[in-house]
C-alpha positions in Angstrom: -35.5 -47.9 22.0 -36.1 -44.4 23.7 -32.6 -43.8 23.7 -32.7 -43.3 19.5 -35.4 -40.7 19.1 -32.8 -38.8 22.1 -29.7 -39.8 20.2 -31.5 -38.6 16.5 -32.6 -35.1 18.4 -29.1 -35.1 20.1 -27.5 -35.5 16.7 -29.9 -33.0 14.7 -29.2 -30.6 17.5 -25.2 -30.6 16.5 -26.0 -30.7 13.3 -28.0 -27.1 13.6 -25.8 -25.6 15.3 -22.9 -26.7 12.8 -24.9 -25.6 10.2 -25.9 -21.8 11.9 -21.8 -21.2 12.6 -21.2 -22.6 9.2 -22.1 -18.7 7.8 -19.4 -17.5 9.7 -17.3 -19.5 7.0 -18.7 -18.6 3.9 -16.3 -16.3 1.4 -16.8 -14.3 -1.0 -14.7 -13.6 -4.3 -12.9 -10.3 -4.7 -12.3 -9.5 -8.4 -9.2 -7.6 -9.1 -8.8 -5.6 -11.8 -7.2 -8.1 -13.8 -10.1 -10.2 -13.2 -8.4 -12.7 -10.6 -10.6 -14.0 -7.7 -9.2 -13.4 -4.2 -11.7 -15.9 -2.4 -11.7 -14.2 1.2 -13.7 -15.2 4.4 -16.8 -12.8 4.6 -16.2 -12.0 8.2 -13.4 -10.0 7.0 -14.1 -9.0 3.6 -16.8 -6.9 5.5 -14.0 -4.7 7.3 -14.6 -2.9 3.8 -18.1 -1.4 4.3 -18.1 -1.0 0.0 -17.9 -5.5 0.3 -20.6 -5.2 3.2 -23.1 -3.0 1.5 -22.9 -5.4 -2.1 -23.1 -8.6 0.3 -25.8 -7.2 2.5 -27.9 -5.6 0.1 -27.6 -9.1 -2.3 -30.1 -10.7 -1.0 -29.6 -14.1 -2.6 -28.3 -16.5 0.2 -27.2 -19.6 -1.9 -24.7 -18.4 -4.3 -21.1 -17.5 -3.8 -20.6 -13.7 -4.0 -18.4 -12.5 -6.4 -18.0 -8.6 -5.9 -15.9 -6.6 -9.0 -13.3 -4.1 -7.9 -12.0 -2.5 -11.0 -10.0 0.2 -9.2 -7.8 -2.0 -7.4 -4.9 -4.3 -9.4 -4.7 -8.0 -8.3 -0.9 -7.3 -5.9 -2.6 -4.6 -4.5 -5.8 -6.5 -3.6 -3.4 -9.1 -1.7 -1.6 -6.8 0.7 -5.3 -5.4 1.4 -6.6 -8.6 2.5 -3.5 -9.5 3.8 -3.8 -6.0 6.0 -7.9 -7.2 7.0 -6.7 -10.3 7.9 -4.5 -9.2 10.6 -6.8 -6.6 11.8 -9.8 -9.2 12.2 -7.6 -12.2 13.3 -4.5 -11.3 15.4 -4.6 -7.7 16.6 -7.1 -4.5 16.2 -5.2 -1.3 15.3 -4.5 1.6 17.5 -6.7 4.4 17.1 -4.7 7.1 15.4 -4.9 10.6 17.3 -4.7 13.8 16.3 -2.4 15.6 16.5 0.2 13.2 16.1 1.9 12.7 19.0 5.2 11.5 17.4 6.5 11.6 13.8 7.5 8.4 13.9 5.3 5.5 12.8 6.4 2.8 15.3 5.1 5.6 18.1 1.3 5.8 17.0 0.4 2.2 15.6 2.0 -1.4 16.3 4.7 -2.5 14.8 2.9 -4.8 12.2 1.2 -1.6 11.0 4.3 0.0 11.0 6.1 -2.4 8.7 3.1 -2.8 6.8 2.8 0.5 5.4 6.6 0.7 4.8 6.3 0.3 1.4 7.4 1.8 -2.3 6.0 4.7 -2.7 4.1 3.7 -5.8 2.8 0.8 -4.0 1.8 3.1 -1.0 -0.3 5.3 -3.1 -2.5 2.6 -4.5 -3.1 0.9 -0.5 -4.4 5.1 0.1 -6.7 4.8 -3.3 -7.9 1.1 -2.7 -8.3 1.9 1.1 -10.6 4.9 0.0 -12.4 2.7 -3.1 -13.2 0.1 -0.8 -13.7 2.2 2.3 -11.8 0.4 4.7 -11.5 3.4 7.1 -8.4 1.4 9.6 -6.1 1.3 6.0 -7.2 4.6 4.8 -6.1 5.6 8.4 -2.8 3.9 8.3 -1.6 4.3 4.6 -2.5 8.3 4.8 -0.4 8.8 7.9 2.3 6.8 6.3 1.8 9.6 3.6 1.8 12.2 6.1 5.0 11.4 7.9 6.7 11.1 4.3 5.8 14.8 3.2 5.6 16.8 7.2 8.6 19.0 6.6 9.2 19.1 2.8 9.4 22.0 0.7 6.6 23.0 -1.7 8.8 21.7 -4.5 9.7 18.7 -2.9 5.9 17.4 -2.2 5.2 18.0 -6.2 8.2 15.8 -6.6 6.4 13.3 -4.7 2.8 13.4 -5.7 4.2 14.4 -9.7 2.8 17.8 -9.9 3.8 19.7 -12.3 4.3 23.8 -11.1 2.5 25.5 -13.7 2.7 28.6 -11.7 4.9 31.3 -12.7 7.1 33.1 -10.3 5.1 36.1 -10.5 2.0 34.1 -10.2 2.8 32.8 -6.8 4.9 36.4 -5.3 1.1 38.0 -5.7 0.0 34.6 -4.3 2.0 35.3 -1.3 1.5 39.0 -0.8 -2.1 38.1 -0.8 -2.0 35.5 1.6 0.8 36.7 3.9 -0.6 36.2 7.1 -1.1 32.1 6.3 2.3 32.6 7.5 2.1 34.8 10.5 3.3 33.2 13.6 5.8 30.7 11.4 8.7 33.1 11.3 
């Protein structure tokens, strides 16, 4: 008979501490756009401090969170979690220095992040703008290097070509612009 008020402590005991590591499992429901529900562990929906701050300031324990992200289009929401996923599960990414010690990708981050920002453009663009809407600094990092690498080198004309800027400068416009500001381009010739 003793040995059943141990076993009933024994078994409340695992039961507690099942139930305290159980919060390390709970989700929470990202909300594209399109109003579809990305159900995502919490642990790393909160690499995005915007998902941390609603969940942390929510101070309702019980219910399932369900946090709106009207910037950010259901595909594009997927390769984000996709990209927190990796970060909190399989490897942390390099820190990105600066200067940038190499113009190649591969050469600053691991490969994954490599590959992972190798991307359409289009698709690229809206990773930078959901990265910055949900402030997940590693992808902001990662998506504007990407960006970076693509435009180091180009010509004026060719970086409007990329972001789709229009030159609504005249050619006389930007001669005085460059008499004026010469010397931004002492030391380049």
């Amino acid at each position: 008979q003793p040995a059943q008020p141990f076993m009933a402590w024994h078994i409340s005991t695992i039961h507690n501490t099942m139930s305290n590591t159980e919060g390390s499992n709970e989700t929470v429901n990202l909300i594209s756009k399109e109003g579809d529900s990305h159900p995502v562990p919490v642990s790393i929906a909160k690499l995005s401090k915007l998902v941390e701050t609603t969940i942390d300031d929510d101070e309702s324990d019980e219910e399932v969170h369900e946090i709106p992200l009207p910037n950010v289009k259901g595909s594009v929401l997927a390769k984000v979690i996709e990209f927190c996923t990796h970060y909190k599960t399989v490897e942390v990414m390099n820190e990105i220095q600066a200067p940038l010690k190499s113009n190649k990708i591969e050469e600053i981050v691991q490969k994954w992040y490599a590959d992972f920002v190798k991307v359409e453009q289009v698709l690229l663009f809206e990773l930078v703008t959901a990265a910055n809407f949900m402030d997940i600094k590693p992808l902001l990092d990662v998506t504007v290097l990407a960006v970076a690498i693509m435009i180091k080198g180009k010509s004026a004309d060719d970086i409007r070509a990329i972001f789709n800027i229009s030159n609504n400068i005249t050619p006389e416009e930007e001669a005085r612009f460059r008499e004026e500001h010469k010397w931004l381009n002492e030391g380049n010739s």
